[in-house]
C-alpha positions as CSV (number, residue, x, y, z in Angstrom):
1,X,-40.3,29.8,43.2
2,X,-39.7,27.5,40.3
3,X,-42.2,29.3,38.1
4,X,-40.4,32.7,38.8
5,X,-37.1,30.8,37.7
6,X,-38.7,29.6,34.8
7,X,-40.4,32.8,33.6
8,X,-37.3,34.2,34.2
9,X,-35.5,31.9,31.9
10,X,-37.8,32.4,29.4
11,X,-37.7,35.7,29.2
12,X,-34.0,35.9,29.1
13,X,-34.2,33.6,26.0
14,X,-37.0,36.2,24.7
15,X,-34.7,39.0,24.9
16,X,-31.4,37.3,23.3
17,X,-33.7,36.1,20.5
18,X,-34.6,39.7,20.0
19,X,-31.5,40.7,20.1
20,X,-29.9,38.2,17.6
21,X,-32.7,39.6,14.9
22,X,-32.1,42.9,15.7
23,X,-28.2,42.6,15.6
24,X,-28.4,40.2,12.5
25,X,-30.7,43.1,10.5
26,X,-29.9,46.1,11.0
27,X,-26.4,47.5,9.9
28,X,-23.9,46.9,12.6
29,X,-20.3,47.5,12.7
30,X,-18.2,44.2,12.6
31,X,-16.0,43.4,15.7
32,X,-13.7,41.2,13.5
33,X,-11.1,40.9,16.4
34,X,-13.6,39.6,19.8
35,X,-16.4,37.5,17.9
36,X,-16.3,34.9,20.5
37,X,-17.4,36.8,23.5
38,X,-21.2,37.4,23.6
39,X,-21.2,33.3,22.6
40,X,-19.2,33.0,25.9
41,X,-20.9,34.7,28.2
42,X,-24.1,32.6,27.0
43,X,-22.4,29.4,27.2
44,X,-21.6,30.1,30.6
45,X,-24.6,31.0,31.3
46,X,-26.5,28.4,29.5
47,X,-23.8,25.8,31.1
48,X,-23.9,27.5,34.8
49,X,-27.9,27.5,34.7
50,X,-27.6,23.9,35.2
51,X,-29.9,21.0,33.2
52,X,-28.1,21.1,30.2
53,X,-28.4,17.5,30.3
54,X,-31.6,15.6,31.8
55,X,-30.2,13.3,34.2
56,X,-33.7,11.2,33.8
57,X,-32.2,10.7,29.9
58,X,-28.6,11.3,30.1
59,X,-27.5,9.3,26.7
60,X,-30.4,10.6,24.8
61,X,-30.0,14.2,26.3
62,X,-26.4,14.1,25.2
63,X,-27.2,13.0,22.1
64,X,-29.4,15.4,21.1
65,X,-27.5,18.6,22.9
66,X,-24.9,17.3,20.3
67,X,-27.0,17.3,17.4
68,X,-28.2,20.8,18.0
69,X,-24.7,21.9,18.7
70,X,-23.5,20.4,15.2
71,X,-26.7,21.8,13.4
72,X,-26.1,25.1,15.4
73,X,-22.5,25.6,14.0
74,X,-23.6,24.7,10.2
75,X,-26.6,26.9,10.6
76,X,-24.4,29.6,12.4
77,X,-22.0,28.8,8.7
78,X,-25.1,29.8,7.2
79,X,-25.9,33.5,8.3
80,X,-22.7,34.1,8.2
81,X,-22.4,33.9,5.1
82,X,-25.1,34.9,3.8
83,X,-25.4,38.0,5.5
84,X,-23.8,41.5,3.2
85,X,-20.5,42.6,4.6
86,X,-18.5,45.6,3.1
87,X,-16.0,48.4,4.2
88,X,-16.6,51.6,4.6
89,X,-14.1,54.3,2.9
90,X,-12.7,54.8,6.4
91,X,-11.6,51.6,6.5
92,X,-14.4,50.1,9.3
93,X,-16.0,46.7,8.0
94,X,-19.7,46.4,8.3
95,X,-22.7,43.5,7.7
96,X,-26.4,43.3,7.4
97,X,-28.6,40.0,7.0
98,X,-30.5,39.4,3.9
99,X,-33.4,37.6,2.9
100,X,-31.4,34.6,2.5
101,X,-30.3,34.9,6.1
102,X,-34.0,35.3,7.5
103,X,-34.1,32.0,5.3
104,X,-31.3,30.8,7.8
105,X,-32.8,32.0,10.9
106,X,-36.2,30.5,10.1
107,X,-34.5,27.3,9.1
108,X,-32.7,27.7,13.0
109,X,-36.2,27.6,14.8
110,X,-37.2,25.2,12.9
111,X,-34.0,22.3,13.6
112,X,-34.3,24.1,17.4
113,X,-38.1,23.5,17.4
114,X,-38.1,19.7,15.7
115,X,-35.0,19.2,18.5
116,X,-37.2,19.8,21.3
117,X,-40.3,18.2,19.8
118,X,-38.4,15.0,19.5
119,X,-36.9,15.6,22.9
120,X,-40.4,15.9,24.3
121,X,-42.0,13.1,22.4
122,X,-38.9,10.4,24.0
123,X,-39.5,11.8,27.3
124,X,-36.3,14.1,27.6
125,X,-37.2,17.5,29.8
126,X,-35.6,20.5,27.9
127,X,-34.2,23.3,29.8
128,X,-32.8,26.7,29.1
129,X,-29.4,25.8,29.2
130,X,-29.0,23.4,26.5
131,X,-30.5,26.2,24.3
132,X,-28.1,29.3,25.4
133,X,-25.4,26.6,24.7
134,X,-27.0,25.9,21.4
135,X,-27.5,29.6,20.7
136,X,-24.2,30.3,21.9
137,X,-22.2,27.7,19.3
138,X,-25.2,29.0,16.2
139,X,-23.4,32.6,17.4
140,X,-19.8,31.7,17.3
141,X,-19.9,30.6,14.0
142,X,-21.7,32.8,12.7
143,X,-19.4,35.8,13.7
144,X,-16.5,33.4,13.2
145,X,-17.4,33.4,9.6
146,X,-18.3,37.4,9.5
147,X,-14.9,38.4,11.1
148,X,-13.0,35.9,8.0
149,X,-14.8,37.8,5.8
150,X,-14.0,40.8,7.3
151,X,-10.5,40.2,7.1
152,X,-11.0,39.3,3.6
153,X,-12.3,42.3,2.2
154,X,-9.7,44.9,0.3
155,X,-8.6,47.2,2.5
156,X,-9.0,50.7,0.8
157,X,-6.0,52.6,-0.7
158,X,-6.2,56.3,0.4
159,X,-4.0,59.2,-2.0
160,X,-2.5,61.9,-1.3
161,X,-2.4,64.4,-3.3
């Protein structure tokens, strides 16, 4: 039973990475005014899944959830602002990620990746929910960011003639 839990999991994770690239990507429409509910629901998730904390490791577990967390939020800084975001004439504000956001997203795996690899080399068991919760701060902040600049672009001036 625990290896259908576990595959599961893992392909859960497989489809929310696939659908961070895809949404990150391809031109989407910005939702300026709810950018912190997807990153909910994964945090609940992630926190509801359970062993978000090894209780073999507690302090160490802690310490490195916070890490990622902290890395997650300046990475999620990152795409943010490097993705394109403009407004269409009819007033609707829209982004795409660039190359320097792939840059980001790589650089993401990577901190996630080294994270784990540490983790696993001091004897601390990783689970899934320690990286929706990751994935869900990386995604707050990164939408954070998108909807300020959003709300920062000119809005445009229609005339009638």
């Amino acid at each position: 039973m625990e290896v259908m839990h576990d595959l599961l999991n893992g392909l859960l994770i497989a489809a929310v990475v696939v659908f961070v690239i895809y949404r990150r990507f391809a031109a989407r429409r910005v939702a300026a005014d709810r950018p912190y509910v997807l990153p909910l629901i994964l945090a609940v998730v992630g926190f509801g899944q359970g062993h978000v904390i090894d209780p073999h490791h507690p302090v160490l577990a802690t310490v490195l959830l916070a890490g990622e967390v902290v890395a997650a939020l300046a990475l999620g800084c990152g795409l943010g602002a490097t993705m394109r975001v403009w407004r269409e004439s009819d007033g609707s504000v829209w982004s795409r990620g660039t190359w320097a956001t792939f840059g980001v997203f790589l650089a993401s795996i990577a901190v996630r990746g080294g994270a784990v690899a540490f983790g696993y080399a001091a004897g601390v068991e990783a689970g899934t929910g320690d990286i929706l919760v990751s994935v869900a701060a990386w995604m707050l902040t990164q939408n954070l960011v998108l909807a300020w600049r959003a709300r920062t672009l000119p809005v445009p001036v229609s005339v009638d003639a």
